[in-house]
N, C-alpha and C positions, 0 to 999 in steps of 0.2 A: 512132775518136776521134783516133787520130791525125792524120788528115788535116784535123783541125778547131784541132791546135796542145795536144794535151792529152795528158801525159804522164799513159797509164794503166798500172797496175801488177796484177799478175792474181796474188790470195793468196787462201789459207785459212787465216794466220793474220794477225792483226790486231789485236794488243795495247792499240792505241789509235786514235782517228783522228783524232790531232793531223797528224797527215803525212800525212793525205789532207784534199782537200775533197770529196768525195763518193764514191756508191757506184752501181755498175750490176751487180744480181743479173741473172742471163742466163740463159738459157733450160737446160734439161738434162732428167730422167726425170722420171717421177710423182714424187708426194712422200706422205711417210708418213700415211696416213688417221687415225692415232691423233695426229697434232698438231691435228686438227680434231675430235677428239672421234667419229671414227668407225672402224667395224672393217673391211677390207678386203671390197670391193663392189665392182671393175671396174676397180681399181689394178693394175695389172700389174709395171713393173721399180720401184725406188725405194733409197735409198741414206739409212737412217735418219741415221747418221752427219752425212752430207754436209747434209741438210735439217736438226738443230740446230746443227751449225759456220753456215751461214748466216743461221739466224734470231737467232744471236747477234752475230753481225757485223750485221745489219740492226736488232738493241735498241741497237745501240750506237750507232750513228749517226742512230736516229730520236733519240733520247735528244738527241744533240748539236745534232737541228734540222740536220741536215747534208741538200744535195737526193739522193734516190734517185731512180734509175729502175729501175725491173722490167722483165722482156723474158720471153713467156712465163710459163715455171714461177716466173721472179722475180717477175712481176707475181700470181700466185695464192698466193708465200709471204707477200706484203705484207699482202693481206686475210685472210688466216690469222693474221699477227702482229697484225694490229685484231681480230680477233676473228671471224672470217666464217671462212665453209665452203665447200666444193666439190661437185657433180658427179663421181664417183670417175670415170665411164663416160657421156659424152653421148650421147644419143641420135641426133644432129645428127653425130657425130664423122665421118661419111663426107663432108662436106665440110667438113671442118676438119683432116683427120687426116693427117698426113705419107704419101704416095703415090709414093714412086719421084721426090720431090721435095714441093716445097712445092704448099699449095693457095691457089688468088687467088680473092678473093669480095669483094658491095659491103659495107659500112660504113655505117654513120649515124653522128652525133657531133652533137649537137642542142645540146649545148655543152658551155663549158671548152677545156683549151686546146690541143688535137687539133683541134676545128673553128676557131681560130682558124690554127692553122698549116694547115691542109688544106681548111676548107670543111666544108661540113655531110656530103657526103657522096665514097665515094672507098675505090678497092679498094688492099687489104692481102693478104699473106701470111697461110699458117697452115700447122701443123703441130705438132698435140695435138689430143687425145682427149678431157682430162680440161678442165671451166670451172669458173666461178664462182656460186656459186648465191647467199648470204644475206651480202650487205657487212658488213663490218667496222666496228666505230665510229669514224665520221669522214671514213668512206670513201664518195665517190660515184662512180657508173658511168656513164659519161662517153663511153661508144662501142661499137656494137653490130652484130653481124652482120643480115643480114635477117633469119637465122632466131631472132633473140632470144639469140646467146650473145654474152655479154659481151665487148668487145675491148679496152677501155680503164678506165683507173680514174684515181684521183686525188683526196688528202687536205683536208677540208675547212681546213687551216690550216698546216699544213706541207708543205713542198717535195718532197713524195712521192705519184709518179707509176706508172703501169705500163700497158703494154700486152700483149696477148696475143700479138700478131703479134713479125714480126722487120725490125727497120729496117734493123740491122747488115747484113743480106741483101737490100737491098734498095736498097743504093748503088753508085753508079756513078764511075768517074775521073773522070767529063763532070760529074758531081755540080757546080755550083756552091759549095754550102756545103763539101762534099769539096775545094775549088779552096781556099778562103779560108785567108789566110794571117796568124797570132797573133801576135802579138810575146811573150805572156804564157801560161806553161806551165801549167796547172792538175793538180793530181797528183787524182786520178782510182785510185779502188779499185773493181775486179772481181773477185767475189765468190769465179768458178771460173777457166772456162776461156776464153779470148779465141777468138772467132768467126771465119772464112776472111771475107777482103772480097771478096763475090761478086756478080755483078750478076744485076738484075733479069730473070724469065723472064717477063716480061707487062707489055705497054707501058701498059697503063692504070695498072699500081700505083702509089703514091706514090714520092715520096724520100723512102727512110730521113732520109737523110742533114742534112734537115730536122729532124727530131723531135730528133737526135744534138747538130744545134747549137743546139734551142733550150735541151737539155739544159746543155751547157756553159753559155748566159748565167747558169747560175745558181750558176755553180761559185764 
């Protein structure tokens, strides 16, 4: 986000979010099966703790109408926090699942606004086990692997967004949007941990770095 002109600030604590204009929940472990109303079923690591520090940091700021993006495990706490559930264990997870690096496969996006930034269709990153099964209210799903797991989502009426894959991983210095230069700082809250800027291992995938800044317009 930086490279997009956006002072981001990386907490778990967040008293308010008068001093931020938005939130990017980011990728990390499973999350606890008992937030979804389920008892552990192919959950492996997970950090109870950590998963209600940030579903309360994500009440606060959908509260405010403030824009989120999810990445990953953020994008599966968002349909959690609507009300939707998970896949503890995909059956699919051998092509989705972190391997000695990330996994690239094609996408659909038949609409919203991933096919407007990318097109209808177009490979992504992955790295997780666990998807998305039963949407959350309000939430539609909005981008899909060939094999039917969930890639994208996004709020029928507020500015809350998520993806499965990683865009952060997915940008390049050559990045044009990475190029572009702000005049105006946008403060920017990240939920955990800020991500290594690493480039792309597969020349078909997208630019992150895209999705990053359409993110920012909305800041």
């Amino acid at each position: 986000m930086r490279h997009l002109g956006v002072h981001a600030k990386t907490s778990l604590h967040v008293p308010s979010t008068c001093a931020y204009d938005g939130l990017i929940l980011p990728g990390g472990g499973d999350i606890d099966p008992r937030l979804f109303g389920q008892l552990p079923n192919g959950t492996r690591f997970f950090d109870s703790e950590l998963d209600r520090i940030q579903m309360e940091i994500l009440r606060a700021f959908v509260s405010d109408r403030k824009p989120v993006l999810g990445i990953c495990k953020g994008m599966q706490l968002i349909n959690i926090y609507f009300g939707g559930d998970m896949v503890q264990h995909l059956p699919e997870s051998a092509a989705h699942e972190y391997q000695e690096g990330d996994r690239f496969h094609m996408t659909v996006a038949p609409e919203g606004f991933l096919k407007d930034i990318y097109g209808e269709s177009f490979v992504v990153n992955s790295a997780h086990h666990q998807g998305l099964d039963r949407p959350g209210q309000g939430i539609a799903y909005v981008q899909y692997a060939d094999d039917g797991v969930v890639e994208g989502l996004c709020h029928s009426h507020l500015p809350v967004f998520g993806v499965q894959w990683h865009p952060e991983r997915l940008c390049t210095p050559q990045s044009s949007c990475a190029q572009q230069k702000c005049g105006i700082s946008q403060r920017l809250c990240a939920s955990q941990q800020e991500f290594p800027f690493s480039r792309p291992e597969k020349e078909k995938a997208v630019d992150g770095a895209k999705l990053l800044a359409y993110f920012k317009e909305l800041l």
